[in-house]
C-alpha positions as CSV (number, residue, x, y, z in Angstrom):
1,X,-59.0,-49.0,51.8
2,X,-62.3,-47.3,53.3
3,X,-65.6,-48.5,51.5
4,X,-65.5,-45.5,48.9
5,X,-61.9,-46.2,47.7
6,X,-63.4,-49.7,46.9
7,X,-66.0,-49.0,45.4
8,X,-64.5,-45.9,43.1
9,X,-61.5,-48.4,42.4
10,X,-63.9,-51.6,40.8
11,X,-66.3,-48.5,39.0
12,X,-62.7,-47.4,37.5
13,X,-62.7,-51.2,35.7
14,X,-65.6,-50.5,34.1
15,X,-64.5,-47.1,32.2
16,X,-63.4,-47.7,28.7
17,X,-61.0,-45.8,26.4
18,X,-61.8,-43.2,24.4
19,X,-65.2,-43.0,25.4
20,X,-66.9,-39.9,26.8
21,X,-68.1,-40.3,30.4
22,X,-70.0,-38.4,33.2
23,X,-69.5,-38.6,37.0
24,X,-71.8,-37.4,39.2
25,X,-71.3,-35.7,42.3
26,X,-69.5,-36.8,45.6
27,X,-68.1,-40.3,45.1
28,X,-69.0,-40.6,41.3
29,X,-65.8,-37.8,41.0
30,X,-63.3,-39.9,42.7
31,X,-63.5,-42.4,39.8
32,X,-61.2,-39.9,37.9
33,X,-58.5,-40.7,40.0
34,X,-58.1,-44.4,39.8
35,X,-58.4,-44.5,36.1
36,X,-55.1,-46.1,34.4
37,X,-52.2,-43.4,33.2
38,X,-53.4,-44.9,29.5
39,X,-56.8,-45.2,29.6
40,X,-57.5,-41.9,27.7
41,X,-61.5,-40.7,28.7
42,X,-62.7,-37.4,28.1
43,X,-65.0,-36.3,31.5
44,X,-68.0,-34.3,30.4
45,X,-70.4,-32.0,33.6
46,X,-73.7,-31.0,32.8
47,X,-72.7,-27.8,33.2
48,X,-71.3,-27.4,29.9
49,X,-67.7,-28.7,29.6
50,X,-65.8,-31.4,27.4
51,X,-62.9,-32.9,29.2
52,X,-62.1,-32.2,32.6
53,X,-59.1,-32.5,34.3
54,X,-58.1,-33.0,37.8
55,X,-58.9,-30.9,40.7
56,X,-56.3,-27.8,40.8
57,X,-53.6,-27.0,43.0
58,X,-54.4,-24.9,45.7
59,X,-54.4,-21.0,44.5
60,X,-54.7,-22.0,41.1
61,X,-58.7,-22.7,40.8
62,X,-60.2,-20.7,38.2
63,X,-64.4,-20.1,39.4
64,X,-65.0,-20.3,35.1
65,X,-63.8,-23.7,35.6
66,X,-66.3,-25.8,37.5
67,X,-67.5,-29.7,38.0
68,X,-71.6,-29.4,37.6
69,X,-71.3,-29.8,42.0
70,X,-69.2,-26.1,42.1
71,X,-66.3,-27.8,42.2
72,X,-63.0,-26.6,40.8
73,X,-61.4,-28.6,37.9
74,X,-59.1,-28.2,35.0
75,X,-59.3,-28.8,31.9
76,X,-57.1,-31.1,29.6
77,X,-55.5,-30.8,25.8
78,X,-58.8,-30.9,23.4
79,X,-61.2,-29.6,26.2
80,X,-64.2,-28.0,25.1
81,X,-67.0,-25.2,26.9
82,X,-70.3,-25.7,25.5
83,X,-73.8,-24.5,26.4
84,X,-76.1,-26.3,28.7
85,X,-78.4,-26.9,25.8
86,X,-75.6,-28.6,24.0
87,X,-75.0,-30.7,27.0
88,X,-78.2,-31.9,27.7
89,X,-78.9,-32.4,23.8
90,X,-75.3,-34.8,24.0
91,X,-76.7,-36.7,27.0
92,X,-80.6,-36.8,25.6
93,X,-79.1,-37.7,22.4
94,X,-77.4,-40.5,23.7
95,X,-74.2,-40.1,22.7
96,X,-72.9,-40.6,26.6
97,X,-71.0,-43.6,27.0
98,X,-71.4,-43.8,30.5
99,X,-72.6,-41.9,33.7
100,X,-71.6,-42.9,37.0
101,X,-73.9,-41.9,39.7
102,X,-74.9,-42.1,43.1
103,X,-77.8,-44.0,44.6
104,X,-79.9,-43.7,47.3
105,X,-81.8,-47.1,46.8
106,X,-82.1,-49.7,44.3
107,X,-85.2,-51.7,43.5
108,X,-85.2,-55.6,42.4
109,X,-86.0,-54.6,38.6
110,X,-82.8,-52.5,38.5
111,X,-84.9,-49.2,38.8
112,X,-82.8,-46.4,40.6
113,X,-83.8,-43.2,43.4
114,X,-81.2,-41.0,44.0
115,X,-83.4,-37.9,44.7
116,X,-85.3,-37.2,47.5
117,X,-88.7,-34.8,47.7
118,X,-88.1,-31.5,46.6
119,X,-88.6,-28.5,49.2
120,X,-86.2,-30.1,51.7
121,X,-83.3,-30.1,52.4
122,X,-82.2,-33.0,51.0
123,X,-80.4,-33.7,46.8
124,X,-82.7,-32.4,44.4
125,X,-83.0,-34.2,40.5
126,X,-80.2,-32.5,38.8
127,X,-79.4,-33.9,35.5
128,X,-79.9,-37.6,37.0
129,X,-83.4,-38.2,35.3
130,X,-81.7,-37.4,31.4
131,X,-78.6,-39.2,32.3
132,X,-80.3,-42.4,33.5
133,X,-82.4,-42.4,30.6
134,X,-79.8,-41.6,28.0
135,X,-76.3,-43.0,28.9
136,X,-75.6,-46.2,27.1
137,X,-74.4,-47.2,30.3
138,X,-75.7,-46.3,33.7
139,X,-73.1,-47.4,36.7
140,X,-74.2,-46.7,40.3
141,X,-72.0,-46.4,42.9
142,X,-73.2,-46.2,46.3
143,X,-72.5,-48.0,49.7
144,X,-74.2,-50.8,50.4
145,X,-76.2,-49.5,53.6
146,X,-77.3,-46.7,54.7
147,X,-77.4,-46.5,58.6
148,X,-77.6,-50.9,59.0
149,X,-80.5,-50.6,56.8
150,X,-80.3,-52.3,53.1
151,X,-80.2,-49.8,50.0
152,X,-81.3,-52.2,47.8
153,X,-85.1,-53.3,48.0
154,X,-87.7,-54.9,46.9
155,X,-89.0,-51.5,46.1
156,X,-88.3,-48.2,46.4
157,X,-90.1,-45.9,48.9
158,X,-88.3,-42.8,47.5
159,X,-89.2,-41.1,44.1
160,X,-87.5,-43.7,41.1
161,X,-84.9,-41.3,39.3
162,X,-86.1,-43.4,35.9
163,X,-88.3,-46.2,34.6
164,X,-85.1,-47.8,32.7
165,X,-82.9,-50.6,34.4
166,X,-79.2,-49.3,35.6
167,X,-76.2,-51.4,33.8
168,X,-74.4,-52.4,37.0
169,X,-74.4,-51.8,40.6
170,X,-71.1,-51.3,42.7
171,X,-70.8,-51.5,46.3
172,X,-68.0,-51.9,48.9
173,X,-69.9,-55.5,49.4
174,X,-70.8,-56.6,45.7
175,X,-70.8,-56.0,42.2
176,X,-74.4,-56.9,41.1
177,X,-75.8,-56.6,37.6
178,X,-79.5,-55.9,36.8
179,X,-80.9,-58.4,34.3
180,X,-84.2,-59.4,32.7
181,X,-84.3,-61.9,36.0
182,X,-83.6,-59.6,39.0
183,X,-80.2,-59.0,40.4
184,X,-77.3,-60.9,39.4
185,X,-74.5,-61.1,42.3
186,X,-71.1,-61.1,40.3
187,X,-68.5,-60.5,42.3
188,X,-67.8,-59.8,46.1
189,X,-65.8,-57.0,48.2
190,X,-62.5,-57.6,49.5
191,X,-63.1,-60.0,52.8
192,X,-67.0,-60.4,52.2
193,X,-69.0,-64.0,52.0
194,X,-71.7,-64.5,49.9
195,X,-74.2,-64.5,52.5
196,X,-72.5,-61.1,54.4
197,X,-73.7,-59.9,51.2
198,X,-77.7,-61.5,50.7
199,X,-77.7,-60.1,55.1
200,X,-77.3,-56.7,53.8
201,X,-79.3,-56.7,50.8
202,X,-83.1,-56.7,51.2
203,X,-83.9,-57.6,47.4
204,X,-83.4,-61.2,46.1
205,X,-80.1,-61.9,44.9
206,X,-79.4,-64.5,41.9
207,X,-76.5,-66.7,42.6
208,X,-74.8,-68.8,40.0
209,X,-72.3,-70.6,40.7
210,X,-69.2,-69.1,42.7
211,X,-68.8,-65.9,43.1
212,X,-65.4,-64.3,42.8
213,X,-64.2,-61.4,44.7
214,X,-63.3,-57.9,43.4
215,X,-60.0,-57.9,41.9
216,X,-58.7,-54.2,43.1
Protein backbone atom coordinates (compact mmCIF):
# COMPACT_ATOMS: atom_id res chain seq x y z
CA UNK A 1 0.00 0.00 0.00
CA UNK A 2 1.39 3.61 -0.99
CA UNK A 3 1.13 6.16 1.94
CA UNK A 4 -2.48 7.42 0.76
CA UNK A 5 -4.03 3.97 0.71
CA UNK A 6 -2.92 3.96 4.43
CA UNK A 7 -3.88 6.59 5.46
CA UNK A 8 -7.57 6.65 3.54
CA UNK A 9 -7.84 2.90 4.94
CA UNK A 10 -7.38 3.92 9.06
CA UNK A 11 -9.67 7.40 8.17
CA UNK A 12 -12.33 4.66 6.86
CA UNK A 13 -12.21 3.14 10.79
CA UNK A 14 -13.25 6.15 11.96
CA UNK A 15 -16.65 6.71 9.75
CA UNK A 16 -19.70 5.54 11.62
CA UNK A 17 -23.09 4.22 10.36
CA UNK A 18 -25.78 6.12 9.43
CA UNK A 19 -24.14 9.26 9.98
CA UNK A 20 -23.82 12.04 7.36
CA UNK A 21 -20.26 12.84 6.32
CA UNK A 22 -18.15 15.15 4.14
CA UNK A 23 -14.89 14.46 2.25
CA UNK A 24 -12.94 16.98 0.98
CA UNK A 25 -11.03 17.02 -2.09
CA UNK A 26 -8.10 14.74 -3.30
CA UNK A 27 -7.37 12.08 -0.72
CA UNK A 28 -10.44 12.99 1.62
CA UNK A 29 -12.55 11.18 -1.55
CA UNK A 30 -10.74 7.98 -1.49
CA UNK A 31 -12.24 7.35 1.97
CA UNK A 32 -15.42 6.26 0.09
CA UNK A 33 -13.92 3.45 -1.20
CA UNK A 34 -12.62 1.56 1.74
CA UNK A 35 -15.74 1.95 3.74
CA UNK A 36 -17.31 -1.65 4.77
CA UNK A 37 -20.23 -3.08 2.18
CA UNK A 38 -22.50 -2.45 5.59
CA UNK A 39 -21.47 0.57 6.86
CA UNK A 40 -24.41 2.64 5.39
CA UNK A 41 -23.09 6.65 5.26
CA UNK A 42 -24.78 9.13 3.32
CA UNK A 43 -21.73 11.55 1.60
CA UNK A 44 -22.78 15.10 1.42
CA UNK A 45 -20.44 18.14 -1.17
CA UNK A 46 -20.79 21.60 -0.47
CA UNK A 47 -22.01 21.96 -3.58
CA UNK A 48 -25.45 20.92 -2.75
CA UNK A 49 -25.90 17.15 -2.79
CA UNK A 50 -27.15 14.49 -0.20
CA UNK A 51 -25.65 11.15 -0.80
CA UNK A 52 -23.15 10.51 -3.27
CA UNK A 53 -22.25 7.54 -4.91
CA UNK A 54 -19.18 6.28 -6.53
CA UNK A 55 -17.39 7.76 -9.35
CA UNK A 56 -19.24 6.57 -12.72
CA UNK A 57 -18.22 4.35 -15.35
CA UNK A 58 -16.54 5.81 -18.08
CA UNK A 59 -19.30 7.50 -20.71
CA UNK A 60 -21.79 7.47 -18.09
CA UNK A 61 -20.82 10.89 -16.09
CA UNK A 62 -23.58 13.19 -15.87
CA UNK A 63 -21.83 17.19 -15.53
CA UNK A 64 -25.33 17.84 -13.20
CA UNK A 65 -23.76 15.39 -10.99
CA UNK A 66 -20.64 16.73 -9.43
CA UNK A 67 -18.21 16.22 -6.12
CA UNK A 68 -17.72 20.06 -4.78
CA UNK A 69 -13.82 19.49 -6.69
CA UNK A 70 -15.79 19.08 -10.43
CA UNK A 71 -15.62 15.71 -10.12
CA UNK A 72 -18.15 13.23 -11.46
CA UNK A 73 -20.20 11.04 -8.98
CA UNK A 74 -23.46 9.27 -8.66
CA UNK A 75 -25.85 9.37 -6.63
CA UNK A 76 -27.42 6.56 -4.36
CA UNK A 77 -31.21 5.38 -3.36
CA UNK A 78 -32.50 8.50 -1.05
CA UNK A 79 -30.06 11.02 -2.63
CA UNK A 80 -31.03 14.45 -2.42
CA UNK A 81 -29.93 18.06 -4.57
CA UNK A 82 -30.16 20.95 -2.36
CA UNK A 83 -29.09 24.62 -2.65
CA UNK A 84 -25.82 25.81 -1.43
CA UNK A 85 -27.52 27.86 1.22
CA UNK A 86 -29.04 24.71 2.42
CA UNK A 87 -25.71 23.12 2.48
CA UNK A 88 -23.82 25.58 4.27
CA UNK A 89 -26.91 26.13 6.75
CA UNK A 90 -26.51 21.91 7.39
CA UNK A 91 -22.78 22.27 7.94
CA UNK A 92 -23.01 25.81 10.07
CA UNK A 93 -25.77 24.28 11.83
CA UNK A 94 -23.90 21.54 12.87
CA UNK A 95 -25.63 18.83 11.95
CA UNK A 96 -22.38 17.21 10.00
CA UNK A 97 -21.13 14.22 11.66
CA UNK A 98 -17.86 14.40 10.26
CA UNK A 99 -15.61 16.04 7.58
CA UNK A 100 -12.56 14.58 6.45
CA UNK A 101 -10.12 17.04 5.11
CA UNK A 102 -6.73 17.70 4.01
CA UNK A 103 -3.98 19.50 5.72
CA UNK A 104 -1.22 21.40 4.94
CA UNK A 105 0.19 21.82 8.52
CA UNK A 106 -0.83 21.13 11.94
CA UNK A 107 0.01 23.16 15.04
CA UNK A 108 0.75 21.60 18.72
CA UNK A 109 -2.85 22.98 19.96
CA UNK A 110 -4.53 20.91 17.21
CA UNK A 111 -5.17 24.17 15.12
CA UNK A 112 -5.30 23.30 11.27
CA UNK A 113 -4.01 25.31 7.71
CA UNK A 114 -5.00 23.86 4.78
CA UNK A 115 -5.21 27.03 2.65
CA UNK A 116 -2.54 28.99 1.40
CA UNK A 117 -2.63 33.07 0.48
CA UNK A 118 -5.17 33.90 -1.84
CA UNK A 119 -4.04 35.40 -5.35
CA UNK A 120 -1.70 32.50 -6.09
CA UNK A 121 -1.75 29.75 -7.41
CA UNK A 122 -2.01 27.65 -4.81
CA UNK A 123 -5.79 25.95 -2.79
CA UNK A 124 -7.95 28.66 -1.85
CA UNK A 125 -10.56 28.38 1.50
CA UNK A 126 -13.43 26.65 0.06
CA UNK A 127 -15.82 25.43 2.51
CA UNK A 128 -12.83 24.32 4.94
CA UNK A 129 -13.30 27.37 7.47
CA UNK A 130 -17.43 26.32 8.11
CA UNK A 131 -16.61 22.75 8.09
CA UNK A 132 -13.78 22.97 10.67
CA UNK A 133 -15.89 24.95 12.79
CA UNK A 134 -19.04 23.07 12.49
CA UNK A 135 -18.52 19.26 12.00
CA UNK A 136 -18.86 17.35 15.21
CA UNK A 137 -15.98 15.72 14.06
CA UNK A 138 -13.06 17.11 12.21
CA UNK A 139 -10.56 14.13 10.77
CA UNK A 140 -7.46 15.32 8.85
CA UNK A 141 -5.80 13.28 6.57
CA UNK A 142 -2.65 14.31 5.20
CA UNK A 143 0.90 12.80 4.78
CA UNK A 144 3.14 13.13 7.24
CA UNK A 145 5.81 15.42 5.35
CA UNK A 146 5.89 17.44 2.85
CA UNK A 147 9.26 17.47 0.87
CA UNK A 148 11.52 15.88 4.34
CA UNK A 149 10.09 18.73 6.17
CA UNK A 150 7.59 17.99 9.19
CA UNK A 151 3.77 19.07 8.68
CA UNK A 152 3.10 19.18 12.08
CA UNK A 153 4.58 22.18 14.05
CA UNK A 154 4.99 23.95 16.79
CA UNK A 155 3.08 26.62 14.86
CA UNK A 156 1.80 27.22 11.84
CA UNK A 157 3.43 29.70 9.36
CA UNK A 158 0.49 29.41 6.88
CA UNK A 159 -3.01 31.07 7.42
CA UNK A 160 -4.91 28.60 10.42
CA UNK A 161 -8.07 27.30 8.54
CA UNK A 162 -9.91 27.66 12.22
CA UNK A 163 -9.33 28.67 15.86
CA UNK A 164 -11.06 25.17 17.01
CA UNK A 165 -8.97 21.95 17.75
CA UNK A 166 -9.32 19.06 14.86
CA UNK A 167 -10.69 15.51 16.47
CA UNK A 168 -7.92 13.32 15.06
CA UNK A 169 -4.98 13.45 12.84
CA UNK A 170 -4.16 10.44 10.35
CA UNK A 171 -0.99 9.94 8.64
CA UNK A 172 0.87 7.11 6.75
CA UNK A 173 3.27 7.41 10.06
CA UNK A 174 0.70 7.91 13.05
CA UNK A 175 -2.62 8.28 14.25
CA UNK A 176 -2.35 11.29 16.70
CA UNK A 177 -5.21 12.85 18.65
CA UNK A 178 -5.38 16.58 19.79
CA UNK A 179 -6.20 16.97 23.40
CA UNK A 180 -6.38 19.62 26.13
CA UNK A 181 -2.41 18.59 26.58
CA UNK A 182 -0.90 18.73 23.01
CA UNK A 183 -0.75 15.76 20.69
CA UNK A 184 -1.52 12.44 21.80
CA UNK A 185 0.53 9.64 19.61
CA UNK A 186 -2.07 6.58 19.41
CA UNK A 187 -1.20 4.41 17.07
CA UNK A 188 1.70 3.86 14.40
CA UNK A 189 1.89 3.07 10.54
CA UNK A 190 2.52 -0.21 9.32
CA UNK A 191 6.51 -0.87 9.85
CA UNK A 192 7.09 2.58 11.74
CA UNK A 193 8.92 2.95 15.43
CA UNK A 194 7.95 5.37 17.78
CA UNK A 195 10.77 7.47 17.34
CA UNK A 196 10.63 7.29 13.07
CA UNK A 197 7.56 8.94 14.07
CA UNK A 198 8.75 12.03 16.90
CA UNK A 199 12.01 12.34 13.66
CA UNK A 200 9.39 13.45 11.47
CA UNK A 201 7.17 15.40 13.56
CA UNK A 202 8.41 18.87 14.59
CA UNK A 203 5.63 19.42 17.46
CA UNK A 204 5.93 17.50 20.77
CA UNK A 205 4.41 14.27 20.80
CA UNK A 206 2.73 12.70 24.15
CA UNK A 207 3.59 9.14 24.58
CA UNK A 208 1.80 6.84 27.05
CA UNK A 209 2.55 3.81 27.29
CA UNK A 210 2.97 1.51 24.13
CA UNK A 211 1.85 2.46 21.18
CA UNK A 212 0.16 0.04 18.88
CA UNK A 213 0.29 0.05 15.20
CA UNK A 214 -2.47 0.66 12.74
CA UNK A 215 -4.60 -2.30 12.26
CA UNK A 216 -5.44 -2.06 8.33
Amino acid sequence: MDAKEIIARRVAQEIQPETLVNLGIGLPSMVANFLPKDVHVFFQAENGVIGLGARPPEGMEDPDLTDAGGGFVTAVPGAASIDSAMSFGLIRGGHLDTTVLGGLQIDERGYLANWMIPGKMVPGMGGAMDLVAGAKQVIVSMVHTAKGKPKILHECNLPLTAQRRVSLIVTEMAVIEPVEDGLLLKETGPGVTVDDVISATEANLIIRGEVPSMQL
